[in-house]
mmCIF file as gemmi writes it, N, C-alpha and C atoms, coordinates in Angstrom:
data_model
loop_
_atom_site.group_PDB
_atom_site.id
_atom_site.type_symbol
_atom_site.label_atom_id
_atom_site.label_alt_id
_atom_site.label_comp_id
_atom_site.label_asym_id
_atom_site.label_entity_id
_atom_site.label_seq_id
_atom_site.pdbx_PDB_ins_code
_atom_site.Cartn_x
_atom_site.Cartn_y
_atom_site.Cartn_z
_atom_site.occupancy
_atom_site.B_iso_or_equiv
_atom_site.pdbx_formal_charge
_atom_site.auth_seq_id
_atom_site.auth_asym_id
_atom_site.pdbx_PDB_model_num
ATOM 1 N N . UNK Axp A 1 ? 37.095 197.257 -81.817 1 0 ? 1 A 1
ATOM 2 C CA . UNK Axp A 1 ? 36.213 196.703 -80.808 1 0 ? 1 A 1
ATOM 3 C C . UNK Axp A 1 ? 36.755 197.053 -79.439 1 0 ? 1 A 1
ATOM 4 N N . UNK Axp A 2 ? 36.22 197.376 -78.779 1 0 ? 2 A 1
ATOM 5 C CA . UNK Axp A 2 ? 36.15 197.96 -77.149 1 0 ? 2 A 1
ATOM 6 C C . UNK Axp A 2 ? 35.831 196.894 -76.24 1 0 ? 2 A 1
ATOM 7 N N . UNK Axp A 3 ? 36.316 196.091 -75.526 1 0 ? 3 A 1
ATOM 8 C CA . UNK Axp A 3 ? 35.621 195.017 -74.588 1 0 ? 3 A 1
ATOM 9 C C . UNK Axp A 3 ? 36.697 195.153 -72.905 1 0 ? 3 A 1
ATOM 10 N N . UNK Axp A 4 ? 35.94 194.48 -72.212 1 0 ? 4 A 1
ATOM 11 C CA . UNK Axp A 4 ? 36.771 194.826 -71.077 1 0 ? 4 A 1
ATOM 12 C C . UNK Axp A 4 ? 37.915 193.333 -70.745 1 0 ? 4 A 1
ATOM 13 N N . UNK Axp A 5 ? 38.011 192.9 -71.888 1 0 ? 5 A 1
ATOM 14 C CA . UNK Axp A 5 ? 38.961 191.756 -71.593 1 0 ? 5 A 1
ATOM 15 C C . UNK Axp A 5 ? 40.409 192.434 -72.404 1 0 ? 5 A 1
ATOM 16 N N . UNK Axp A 6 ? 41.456 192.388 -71.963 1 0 ? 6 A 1
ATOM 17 C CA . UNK Axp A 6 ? 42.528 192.904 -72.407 1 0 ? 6 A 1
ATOM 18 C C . UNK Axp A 6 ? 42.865 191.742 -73.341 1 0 ? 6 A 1
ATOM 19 N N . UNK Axp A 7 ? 43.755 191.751 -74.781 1 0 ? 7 A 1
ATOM 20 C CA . UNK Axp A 7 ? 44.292 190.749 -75.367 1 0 ? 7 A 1
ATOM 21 C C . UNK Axp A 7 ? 44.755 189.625 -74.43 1 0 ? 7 A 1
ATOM 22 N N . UNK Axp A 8 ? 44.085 188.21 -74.656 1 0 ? 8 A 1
ATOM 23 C CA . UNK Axp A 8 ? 44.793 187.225 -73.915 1 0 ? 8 A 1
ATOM 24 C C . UNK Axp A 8 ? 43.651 187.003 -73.094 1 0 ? 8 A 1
ATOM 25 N N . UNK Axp A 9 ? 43.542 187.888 -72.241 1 0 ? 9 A 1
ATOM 26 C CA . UNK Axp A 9 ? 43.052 187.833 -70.916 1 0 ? 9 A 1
ATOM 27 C C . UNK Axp A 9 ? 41.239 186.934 -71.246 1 0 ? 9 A 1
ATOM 28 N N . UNK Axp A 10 ? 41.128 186.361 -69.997 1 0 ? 10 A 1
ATOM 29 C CA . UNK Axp A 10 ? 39.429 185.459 -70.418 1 0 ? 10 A 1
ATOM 30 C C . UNK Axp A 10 ? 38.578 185.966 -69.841 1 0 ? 10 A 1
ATOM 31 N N . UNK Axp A 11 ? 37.386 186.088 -70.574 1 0 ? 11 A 1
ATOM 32 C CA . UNK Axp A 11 ? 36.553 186.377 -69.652 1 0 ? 11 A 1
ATOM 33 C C . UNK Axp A 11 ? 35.674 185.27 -68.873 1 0 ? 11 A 1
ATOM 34 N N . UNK Axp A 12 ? 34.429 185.682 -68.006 1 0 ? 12 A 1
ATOM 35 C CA . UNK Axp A 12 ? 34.094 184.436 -67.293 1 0 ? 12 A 1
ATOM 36 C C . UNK Axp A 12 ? 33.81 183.55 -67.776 1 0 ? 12 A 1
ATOM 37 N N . UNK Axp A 13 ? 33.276 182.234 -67.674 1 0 ? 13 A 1
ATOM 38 C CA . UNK Axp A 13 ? 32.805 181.132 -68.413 1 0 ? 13 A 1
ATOM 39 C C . UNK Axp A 13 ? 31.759 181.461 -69.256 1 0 ? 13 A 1
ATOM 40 N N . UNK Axp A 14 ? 31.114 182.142 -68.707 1 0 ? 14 A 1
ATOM 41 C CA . UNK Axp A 14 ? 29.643 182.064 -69.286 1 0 ? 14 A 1
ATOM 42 C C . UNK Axp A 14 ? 29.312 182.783 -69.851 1 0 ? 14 A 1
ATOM 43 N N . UNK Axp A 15 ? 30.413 183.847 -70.038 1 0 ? 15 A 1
ATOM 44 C CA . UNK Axp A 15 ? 30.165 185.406 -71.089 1 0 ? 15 A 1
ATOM 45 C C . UNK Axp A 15 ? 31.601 184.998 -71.922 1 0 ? 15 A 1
ATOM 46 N N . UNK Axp A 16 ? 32.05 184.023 -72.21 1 0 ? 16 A 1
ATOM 47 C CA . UNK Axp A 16 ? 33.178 183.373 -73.101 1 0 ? 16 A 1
ATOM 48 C C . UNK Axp A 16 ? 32.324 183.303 -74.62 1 0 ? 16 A 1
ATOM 49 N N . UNK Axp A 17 ? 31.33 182.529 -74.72 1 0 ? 17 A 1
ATOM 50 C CA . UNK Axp A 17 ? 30.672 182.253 -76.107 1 0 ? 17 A 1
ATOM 51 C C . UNK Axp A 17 ? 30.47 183.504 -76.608 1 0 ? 17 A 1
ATOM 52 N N . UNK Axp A 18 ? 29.833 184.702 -75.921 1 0 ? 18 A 1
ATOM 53 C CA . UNK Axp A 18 ? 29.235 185.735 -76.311 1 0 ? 18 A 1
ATOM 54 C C . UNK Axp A 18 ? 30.092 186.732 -76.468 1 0 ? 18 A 1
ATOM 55 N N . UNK Axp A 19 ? 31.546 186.419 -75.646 1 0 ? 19 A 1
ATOM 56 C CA . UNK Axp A 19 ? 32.649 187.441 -76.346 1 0 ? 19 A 1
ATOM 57 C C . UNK Axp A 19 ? 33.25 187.31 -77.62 1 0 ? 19 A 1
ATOM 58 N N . UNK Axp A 20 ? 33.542 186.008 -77.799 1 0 ? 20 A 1
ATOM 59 C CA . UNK Axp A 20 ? 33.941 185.38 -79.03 1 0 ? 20 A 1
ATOM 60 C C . UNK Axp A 20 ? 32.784 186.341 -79.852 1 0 ? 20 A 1
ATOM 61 N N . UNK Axp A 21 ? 31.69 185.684 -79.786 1 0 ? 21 A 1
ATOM 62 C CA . UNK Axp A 21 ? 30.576 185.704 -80.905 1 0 ? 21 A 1
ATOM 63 C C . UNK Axp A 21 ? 30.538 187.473 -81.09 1 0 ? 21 A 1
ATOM 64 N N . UNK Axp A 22 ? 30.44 188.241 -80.065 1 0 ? 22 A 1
ATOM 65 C CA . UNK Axp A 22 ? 30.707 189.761 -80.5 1 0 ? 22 A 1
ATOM 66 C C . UNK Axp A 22 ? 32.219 189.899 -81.323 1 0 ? 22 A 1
ATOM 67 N N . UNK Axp A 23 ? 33.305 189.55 -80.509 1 0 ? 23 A 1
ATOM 68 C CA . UNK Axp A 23 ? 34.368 189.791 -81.435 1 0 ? 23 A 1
ATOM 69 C C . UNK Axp A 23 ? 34.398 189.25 -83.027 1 0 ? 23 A 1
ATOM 70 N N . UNK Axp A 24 ? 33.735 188.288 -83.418 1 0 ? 24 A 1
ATOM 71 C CA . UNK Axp A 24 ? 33.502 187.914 -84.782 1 0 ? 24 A 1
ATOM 72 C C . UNK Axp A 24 ? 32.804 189.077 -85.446 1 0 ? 24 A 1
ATOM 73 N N . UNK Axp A 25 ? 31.546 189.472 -84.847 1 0 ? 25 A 1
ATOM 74 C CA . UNK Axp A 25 ? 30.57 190.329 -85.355 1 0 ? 25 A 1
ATOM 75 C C . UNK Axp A 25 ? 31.471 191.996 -86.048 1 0 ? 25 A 1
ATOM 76 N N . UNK Axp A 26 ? 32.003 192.203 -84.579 1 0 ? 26 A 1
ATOM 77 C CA . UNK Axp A 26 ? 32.694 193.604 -84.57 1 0 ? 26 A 1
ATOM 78 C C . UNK Axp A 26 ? 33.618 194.024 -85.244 1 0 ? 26 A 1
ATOM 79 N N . UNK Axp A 27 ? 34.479 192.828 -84.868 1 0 ? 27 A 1
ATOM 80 C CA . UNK Axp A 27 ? 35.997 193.19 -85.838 1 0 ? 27 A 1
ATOM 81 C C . UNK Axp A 27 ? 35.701 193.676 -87.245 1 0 ? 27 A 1
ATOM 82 N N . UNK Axp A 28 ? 36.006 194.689 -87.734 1 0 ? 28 A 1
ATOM 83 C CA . UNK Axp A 28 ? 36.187 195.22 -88.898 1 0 ? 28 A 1
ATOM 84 C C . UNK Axp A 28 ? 36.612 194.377 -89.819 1 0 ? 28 A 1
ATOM 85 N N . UNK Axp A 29 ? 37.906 193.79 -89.983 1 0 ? 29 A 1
ATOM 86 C CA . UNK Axp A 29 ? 38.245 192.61 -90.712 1 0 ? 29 A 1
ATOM 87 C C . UNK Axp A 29 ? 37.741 191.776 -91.426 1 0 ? 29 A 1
ATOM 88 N N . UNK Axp A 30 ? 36.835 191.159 -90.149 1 0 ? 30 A 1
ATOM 89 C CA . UNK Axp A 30 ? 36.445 189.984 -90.177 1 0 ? 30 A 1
ATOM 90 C C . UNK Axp A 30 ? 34.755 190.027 -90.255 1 0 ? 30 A 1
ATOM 91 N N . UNK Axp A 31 ? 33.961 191.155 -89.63 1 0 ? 31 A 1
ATOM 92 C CA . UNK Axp A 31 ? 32.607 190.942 -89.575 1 0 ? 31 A 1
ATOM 93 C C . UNK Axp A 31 ? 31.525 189.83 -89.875 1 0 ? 31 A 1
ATOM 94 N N . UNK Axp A 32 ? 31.973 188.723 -88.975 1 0 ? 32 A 1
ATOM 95 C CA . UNK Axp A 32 ? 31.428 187.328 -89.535 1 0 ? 32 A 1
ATOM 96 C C . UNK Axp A 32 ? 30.207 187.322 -88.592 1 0 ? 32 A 1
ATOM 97 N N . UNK Axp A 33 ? 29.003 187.427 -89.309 1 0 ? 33 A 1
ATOM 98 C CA . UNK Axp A 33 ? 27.938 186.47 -88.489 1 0 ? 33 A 1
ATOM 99 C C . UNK Axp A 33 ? 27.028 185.275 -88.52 1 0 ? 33 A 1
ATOM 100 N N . UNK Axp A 34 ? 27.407 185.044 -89.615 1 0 ? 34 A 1
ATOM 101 C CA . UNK Axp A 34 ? 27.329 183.653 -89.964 1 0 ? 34 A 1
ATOM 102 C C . UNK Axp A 34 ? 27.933 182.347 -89.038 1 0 ? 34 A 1
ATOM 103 N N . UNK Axp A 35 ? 29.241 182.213 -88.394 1 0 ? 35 A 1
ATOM 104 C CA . UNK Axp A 35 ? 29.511 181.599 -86.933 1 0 ? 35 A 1
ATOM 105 C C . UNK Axp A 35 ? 28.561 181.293 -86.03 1 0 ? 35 A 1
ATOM 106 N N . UNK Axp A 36 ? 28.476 179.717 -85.586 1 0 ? 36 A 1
ATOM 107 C CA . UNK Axp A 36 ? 27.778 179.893 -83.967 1 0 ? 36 A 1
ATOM 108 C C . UNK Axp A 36 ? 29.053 179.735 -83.132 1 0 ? 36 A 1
ATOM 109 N N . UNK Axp A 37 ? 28.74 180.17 -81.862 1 0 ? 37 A 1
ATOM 110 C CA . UNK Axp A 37 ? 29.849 179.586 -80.99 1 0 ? 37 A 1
ATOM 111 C C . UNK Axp A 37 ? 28.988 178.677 -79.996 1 0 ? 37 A 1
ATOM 112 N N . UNK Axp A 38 ? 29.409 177.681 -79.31 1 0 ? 38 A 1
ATOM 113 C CA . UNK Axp A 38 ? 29.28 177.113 -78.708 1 0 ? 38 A 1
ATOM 114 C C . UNK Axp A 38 ? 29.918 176.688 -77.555 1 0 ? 38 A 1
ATOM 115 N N . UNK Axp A 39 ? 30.046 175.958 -76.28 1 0 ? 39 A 1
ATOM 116 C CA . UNK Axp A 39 ? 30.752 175.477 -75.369 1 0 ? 39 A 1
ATOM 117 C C . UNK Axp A 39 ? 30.694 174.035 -75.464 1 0 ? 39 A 1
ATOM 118 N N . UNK Axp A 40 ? 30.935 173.438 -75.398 1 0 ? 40 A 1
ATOM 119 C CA . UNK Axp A 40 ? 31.254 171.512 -74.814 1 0 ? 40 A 1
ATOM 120 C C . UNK Axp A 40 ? 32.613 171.451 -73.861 1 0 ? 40 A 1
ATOM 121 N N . UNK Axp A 41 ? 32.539 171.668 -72.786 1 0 ? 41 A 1
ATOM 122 C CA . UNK Axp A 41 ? 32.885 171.516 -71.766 1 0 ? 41 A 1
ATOM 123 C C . UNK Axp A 41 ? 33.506 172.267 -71.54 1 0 ? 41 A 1
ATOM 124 N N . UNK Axp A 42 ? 34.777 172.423 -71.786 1 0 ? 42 A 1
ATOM 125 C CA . UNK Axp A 42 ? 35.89 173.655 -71.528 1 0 ? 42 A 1
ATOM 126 C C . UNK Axp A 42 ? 36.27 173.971 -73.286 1 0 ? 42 A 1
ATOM 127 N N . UNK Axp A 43 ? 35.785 173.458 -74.071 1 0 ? 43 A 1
ATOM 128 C CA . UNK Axp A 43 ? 36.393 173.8 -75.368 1 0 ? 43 A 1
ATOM 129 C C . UNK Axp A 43 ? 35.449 174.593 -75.922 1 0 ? 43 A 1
ATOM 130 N N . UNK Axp A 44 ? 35.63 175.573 -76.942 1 0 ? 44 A 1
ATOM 131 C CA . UNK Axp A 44 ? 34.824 176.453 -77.733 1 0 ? 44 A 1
ATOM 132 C C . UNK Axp A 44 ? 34.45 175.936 -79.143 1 0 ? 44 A 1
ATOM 133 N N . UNK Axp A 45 ? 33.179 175.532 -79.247 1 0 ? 45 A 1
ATOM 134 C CA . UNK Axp A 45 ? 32.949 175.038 -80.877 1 0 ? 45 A 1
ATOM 135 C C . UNK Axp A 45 ? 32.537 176.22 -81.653 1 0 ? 45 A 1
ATOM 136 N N . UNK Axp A 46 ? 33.263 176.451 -82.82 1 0 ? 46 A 1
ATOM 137 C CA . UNK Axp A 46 ? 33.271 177.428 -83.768 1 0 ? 46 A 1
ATOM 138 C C . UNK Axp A 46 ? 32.425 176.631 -84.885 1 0 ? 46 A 1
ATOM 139 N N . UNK Axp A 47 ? 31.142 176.598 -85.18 1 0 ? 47 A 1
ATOM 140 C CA . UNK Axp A 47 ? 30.497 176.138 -86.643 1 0 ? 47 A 1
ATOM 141 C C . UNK Axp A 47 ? 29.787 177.082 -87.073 1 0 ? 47 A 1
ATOM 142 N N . UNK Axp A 48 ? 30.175 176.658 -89.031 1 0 ? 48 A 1
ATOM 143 C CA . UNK Axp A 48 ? 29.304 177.385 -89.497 1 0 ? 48 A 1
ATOM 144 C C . UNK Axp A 48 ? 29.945 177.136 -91.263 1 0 ? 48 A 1
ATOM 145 N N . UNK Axp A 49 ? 29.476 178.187 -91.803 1 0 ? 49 A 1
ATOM 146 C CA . UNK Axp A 49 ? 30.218 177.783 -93.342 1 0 ? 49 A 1
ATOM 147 C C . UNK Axp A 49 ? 30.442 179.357 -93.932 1 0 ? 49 A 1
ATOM 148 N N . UNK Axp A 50 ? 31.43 179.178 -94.708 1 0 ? 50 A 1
ATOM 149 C CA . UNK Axp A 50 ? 32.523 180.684 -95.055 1 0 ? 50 A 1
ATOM 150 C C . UNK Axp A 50 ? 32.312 180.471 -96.308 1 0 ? 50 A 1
ATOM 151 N N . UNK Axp A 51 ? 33.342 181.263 -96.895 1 0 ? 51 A 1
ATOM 152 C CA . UNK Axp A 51 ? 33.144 181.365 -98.679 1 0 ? 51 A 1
ATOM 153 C C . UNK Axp A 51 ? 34.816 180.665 -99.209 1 0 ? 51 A 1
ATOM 154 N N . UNK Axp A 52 ? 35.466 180.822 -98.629 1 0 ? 52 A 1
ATOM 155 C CA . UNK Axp A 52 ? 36.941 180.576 -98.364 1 0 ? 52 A 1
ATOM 156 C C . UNK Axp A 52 ? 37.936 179.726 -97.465 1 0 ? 52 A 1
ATOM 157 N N . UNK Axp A 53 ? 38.969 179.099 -98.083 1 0 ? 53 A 1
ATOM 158 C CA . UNK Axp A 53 ? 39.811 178.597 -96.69 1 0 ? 53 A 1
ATOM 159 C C . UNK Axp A 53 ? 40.35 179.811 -95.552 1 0 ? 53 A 1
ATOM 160 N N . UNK Axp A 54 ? 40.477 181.062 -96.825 1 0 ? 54 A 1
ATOM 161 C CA . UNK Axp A 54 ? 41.473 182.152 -96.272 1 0 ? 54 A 1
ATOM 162 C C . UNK Axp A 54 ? 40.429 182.564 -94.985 1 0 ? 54 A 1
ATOM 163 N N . UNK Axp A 55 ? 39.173 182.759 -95.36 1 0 ? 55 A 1
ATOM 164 C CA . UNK Axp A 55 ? 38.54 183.726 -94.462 1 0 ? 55 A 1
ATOM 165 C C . UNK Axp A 55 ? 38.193 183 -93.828 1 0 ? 55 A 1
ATOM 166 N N . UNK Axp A 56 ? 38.281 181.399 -93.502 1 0 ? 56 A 1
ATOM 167 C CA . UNK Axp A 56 ? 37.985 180.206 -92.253 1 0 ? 56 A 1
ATOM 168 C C . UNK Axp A 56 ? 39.37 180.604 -91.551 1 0 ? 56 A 1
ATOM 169 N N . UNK Axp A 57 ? 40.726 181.114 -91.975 1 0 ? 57 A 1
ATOM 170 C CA . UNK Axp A 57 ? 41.871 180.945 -91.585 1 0 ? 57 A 1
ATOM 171 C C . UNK Axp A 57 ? 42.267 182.231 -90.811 1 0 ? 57 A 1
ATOM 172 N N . UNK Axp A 58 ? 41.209 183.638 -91.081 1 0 ? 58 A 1
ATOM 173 C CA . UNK Axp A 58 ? 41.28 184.606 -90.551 1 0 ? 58 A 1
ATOM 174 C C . UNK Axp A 58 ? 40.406 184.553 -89.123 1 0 ? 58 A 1
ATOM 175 N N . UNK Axp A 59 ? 39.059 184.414 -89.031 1 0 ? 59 A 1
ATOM 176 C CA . UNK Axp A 59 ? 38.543 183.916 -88.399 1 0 ? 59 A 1
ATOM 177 C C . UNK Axp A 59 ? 39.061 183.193 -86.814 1 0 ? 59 A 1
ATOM 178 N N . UNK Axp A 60 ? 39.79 182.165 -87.351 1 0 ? 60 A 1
ATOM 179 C CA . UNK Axp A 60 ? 40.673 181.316 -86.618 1 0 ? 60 A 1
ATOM 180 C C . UNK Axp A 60 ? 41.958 182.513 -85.9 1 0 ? 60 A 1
ATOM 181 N N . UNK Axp A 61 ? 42.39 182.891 -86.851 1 0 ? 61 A 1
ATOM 182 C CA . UNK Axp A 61 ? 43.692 183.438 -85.857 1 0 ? 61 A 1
ATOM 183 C C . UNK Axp A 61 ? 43.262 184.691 -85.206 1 0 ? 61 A 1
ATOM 184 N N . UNK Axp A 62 ? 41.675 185.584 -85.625 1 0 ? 62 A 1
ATOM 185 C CA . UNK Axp A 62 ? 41.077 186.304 -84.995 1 0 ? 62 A 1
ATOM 186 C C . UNK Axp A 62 ? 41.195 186.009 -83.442 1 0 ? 62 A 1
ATOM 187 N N . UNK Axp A 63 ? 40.385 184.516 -83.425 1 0 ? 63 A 1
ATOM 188 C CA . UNK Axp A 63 ? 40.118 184.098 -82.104 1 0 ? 63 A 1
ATOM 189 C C . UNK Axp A 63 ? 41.126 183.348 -81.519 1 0 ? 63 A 1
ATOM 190 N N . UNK Axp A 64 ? 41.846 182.834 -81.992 1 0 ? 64 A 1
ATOM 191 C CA . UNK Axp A 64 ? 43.109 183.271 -80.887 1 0 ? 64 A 1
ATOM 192 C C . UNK Axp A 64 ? 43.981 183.707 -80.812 1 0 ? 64 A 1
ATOM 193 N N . UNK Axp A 65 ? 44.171 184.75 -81.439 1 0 ? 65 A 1
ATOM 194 C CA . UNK Axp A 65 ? 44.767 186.011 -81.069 1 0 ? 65 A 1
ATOM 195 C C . UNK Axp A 65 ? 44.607 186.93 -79.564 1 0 ? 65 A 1
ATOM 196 N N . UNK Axp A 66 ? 42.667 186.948 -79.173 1 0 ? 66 A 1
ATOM 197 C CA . UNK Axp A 66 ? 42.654 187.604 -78.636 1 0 ? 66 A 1
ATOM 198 C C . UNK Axp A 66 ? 42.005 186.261 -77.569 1 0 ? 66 A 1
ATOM 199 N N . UNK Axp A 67 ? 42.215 185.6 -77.444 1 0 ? 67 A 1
ATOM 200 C CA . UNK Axp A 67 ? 41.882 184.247 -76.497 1 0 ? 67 A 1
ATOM 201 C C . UNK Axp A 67 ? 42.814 182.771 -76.676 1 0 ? 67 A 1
ATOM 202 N N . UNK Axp A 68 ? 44.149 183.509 -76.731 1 0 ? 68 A 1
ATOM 203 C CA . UNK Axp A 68 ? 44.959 182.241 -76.941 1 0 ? 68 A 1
ATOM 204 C C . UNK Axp A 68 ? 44.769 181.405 -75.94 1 0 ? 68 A 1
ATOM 205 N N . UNK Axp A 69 ? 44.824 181.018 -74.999 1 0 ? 69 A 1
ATOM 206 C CA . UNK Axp A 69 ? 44.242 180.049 -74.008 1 0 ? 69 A 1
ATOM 207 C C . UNK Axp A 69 ? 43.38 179.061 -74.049 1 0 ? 69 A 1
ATOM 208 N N . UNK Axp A 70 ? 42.08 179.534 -74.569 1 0 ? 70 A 1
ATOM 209 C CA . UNK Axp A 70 ? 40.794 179.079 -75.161 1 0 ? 70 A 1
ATOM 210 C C . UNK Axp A 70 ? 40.713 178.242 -75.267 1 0 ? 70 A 1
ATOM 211 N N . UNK Axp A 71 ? 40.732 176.292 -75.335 1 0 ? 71 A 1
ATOM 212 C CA . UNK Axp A 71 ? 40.952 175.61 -76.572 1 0 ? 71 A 1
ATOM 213 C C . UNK Axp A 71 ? 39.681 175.451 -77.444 1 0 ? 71 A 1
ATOM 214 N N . UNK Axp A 72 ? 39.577 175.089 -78.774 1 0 ? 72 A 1
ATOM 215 C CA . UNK Axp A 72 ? 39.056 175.385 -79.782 1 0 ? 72 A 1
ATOM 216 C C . UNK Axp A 72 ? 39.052 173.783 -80.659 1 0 ? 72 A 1
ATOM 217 N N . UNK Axp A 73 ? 37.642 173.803 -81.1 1 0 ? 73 A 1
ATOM 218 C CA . UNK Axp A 73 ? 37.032 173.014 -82.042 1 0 ? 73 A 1
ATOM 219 C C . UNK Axp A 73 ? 36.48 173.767 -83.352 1 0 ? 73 A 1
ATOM 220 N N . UNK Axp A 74 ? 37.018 173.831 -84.654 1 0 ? 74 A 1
ATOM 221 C CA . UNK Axp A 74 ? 36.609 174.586 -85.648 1 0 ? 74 A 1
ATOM 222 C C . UNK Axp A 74 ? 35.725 173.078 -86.195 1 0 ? 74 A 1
ATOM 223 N N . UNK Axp A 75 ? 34.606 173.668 -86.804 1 0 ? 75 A 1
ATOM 224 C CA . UNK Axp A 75 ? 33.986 172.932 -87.415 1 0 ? 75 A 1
ATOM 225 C C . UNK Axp A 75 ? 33.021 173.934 -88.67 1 0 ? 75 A 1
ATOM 226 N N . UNK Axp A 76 ? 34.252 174.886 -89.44 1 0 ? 76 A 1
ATOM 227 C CA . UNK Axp A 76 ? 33.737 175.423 -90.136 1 0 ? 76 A 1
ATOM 228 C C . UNK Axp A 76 ? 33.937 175.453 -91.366 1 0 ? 76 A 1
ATOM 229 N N . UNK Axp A 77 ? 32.798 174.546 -92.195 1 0 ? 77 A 1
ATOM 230 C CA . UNK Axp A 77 ? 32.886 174.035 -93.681 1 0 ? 77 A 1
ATOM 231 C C . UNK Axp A 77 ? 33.052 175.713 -94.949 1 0 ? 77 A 1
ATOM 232 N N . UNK Axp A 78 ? 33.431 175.091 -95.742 1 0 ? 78 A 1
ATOM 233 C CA . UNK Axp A 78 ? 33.59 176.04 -97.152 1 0 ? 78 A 1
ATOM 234 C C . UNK Axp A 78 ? 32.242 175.715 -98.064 1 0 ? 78 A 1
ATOM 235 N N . UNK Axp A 79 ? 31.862 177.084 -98.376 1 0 ? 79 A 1
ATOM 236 C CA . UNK Axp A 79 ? 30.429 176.767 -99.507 1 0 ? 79 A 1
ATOM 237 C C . UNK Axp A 79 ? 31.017 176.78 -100.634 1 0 ? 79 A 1
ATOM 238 N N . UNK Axp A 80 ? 30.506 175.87 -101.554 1 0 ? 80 A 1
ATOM 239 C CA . UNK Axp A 80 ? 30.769 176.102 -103.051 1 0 ? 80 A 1
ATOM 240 C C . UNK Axp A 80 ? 30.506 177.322 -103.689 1 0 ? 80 A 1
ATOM 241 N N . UNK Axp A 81 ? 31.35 177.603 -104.414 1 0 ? 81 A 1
ATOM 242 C CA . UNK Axp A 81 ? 30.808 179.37 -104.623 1 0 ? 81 A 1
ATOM 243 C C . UNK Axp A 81 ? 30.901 179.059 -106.447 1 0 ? 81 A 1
ATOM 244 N N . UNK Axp A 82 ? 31.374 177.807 -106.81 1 0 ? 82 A 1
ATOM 245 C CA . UNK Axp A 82 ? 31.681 177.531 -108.358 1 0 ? 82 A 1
ATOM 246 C C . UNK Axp A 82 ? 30.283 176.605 -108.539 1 0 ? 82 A 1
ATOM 247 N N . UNK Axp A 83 ? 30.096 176.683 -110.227 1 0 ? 83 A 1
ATOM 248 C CA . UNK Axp A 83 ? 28.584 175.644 -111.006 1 0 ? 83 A 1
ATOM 249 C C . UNK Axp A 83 ? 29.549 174.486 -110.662 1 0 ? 83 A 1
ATOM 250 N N . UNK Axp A 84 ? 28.819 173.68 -110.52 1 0 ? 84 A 1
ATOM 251 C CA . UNK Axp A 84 ? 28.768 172.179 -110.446 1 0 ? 84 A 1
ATOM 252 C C . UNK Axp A 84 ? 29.261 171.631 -111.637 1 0 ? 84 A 1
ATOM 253 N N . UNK Axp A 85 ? 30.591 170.478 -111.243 1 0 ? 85 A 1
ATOM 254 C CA . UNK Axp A 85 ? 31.344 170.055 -112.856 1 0 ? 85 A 1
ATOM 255 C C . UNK Axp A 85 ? 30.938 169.067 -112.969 1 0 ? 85 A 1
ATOM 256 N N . UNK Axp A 86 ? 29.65 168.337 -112.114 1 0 ? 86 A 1
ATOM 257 C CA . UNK Axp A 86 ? 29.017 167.05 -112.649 1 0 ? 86 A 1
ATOM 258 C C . UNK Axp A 86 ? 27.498 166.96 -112.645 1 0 ? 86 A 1
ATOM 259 N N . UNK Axp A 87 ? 27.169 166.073 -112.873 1 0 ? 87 A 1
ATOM 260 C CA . UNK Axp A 87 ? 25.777 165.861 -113.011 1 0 ? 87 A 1
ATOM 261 C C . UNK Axp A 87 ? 25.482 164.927 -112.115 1 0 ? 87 A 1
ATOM 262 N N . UNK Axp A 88 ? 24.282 165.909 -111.72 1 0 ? 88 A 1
ATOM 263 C CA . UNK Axp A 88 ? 23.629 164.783 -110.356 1 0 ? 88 A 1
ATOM 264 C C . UNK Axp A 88 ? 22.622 164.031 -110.716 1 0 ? 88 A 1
ATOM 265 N N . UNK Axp A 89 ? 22.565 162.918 -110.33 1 0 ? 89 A 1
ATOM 266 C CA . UNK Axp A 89 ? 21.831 161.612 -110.891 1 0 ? 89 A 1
ATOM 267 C C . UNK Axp A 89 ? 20.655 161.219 -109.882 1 0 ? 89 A 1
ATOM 268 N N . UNK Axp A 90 ? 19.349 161.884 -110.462 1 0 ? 90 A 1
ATOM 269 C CA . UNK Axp A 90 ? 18.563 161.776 -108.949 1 0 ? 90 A 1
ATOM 270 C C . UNK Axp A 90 ? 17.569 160.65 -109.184 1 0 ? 90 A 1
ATOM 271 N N . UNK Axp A 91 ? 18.172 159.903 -109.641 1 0 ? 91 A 1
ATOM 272 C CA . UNK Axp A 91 ? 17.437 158.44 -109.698 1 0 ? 91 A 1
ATOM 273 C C . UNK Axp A 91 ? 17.32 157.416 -108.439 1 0 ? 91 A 1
């Protein structure tokens, strides 16, 4: 990925969500687009749902790796990817 923010370095406020959200997209690695990003105030909300802890855990050190500064709210759940070991009772 090619961007004009050097590792570390931030970009403005308001092109912050949309760098994140390209660097998820781009990175080879990681190609996540399933992620939203979001802002709430000065913090970055990361939601969405993965297949894995590992690839919630790549994700994560993706983004701050290249935005350590950042601070960060993950709010990104794991999908069941296994059959169901109980029975649902829809009474």
């Amino acid at each position: 990925m090619t961007d004009n923010y050097p590792r570390g370095d931030r970009p403005p406020a308001e092109y912050l969500e949309a760098a994140v959200q390209r660097l998820l997209i781009e990175n080879a690695d990681v190609a996540e687009q399933g992620i939203s990003v979001t802002r709430r105030d000065s913090t970055l909300v990361l939601c969405g749902e993965v297949e894995s802890a590992q690839r919630r855990d790549d994700i994560l050190r993706l983004v701050v790796e290249h935005f350590p500064d950042v601070p960060l709210t993950v709010d990104i759940g794991l999908i069941r990817s296994q059959a169901p070991t109980e029975v649902e009772d829809l009474r």
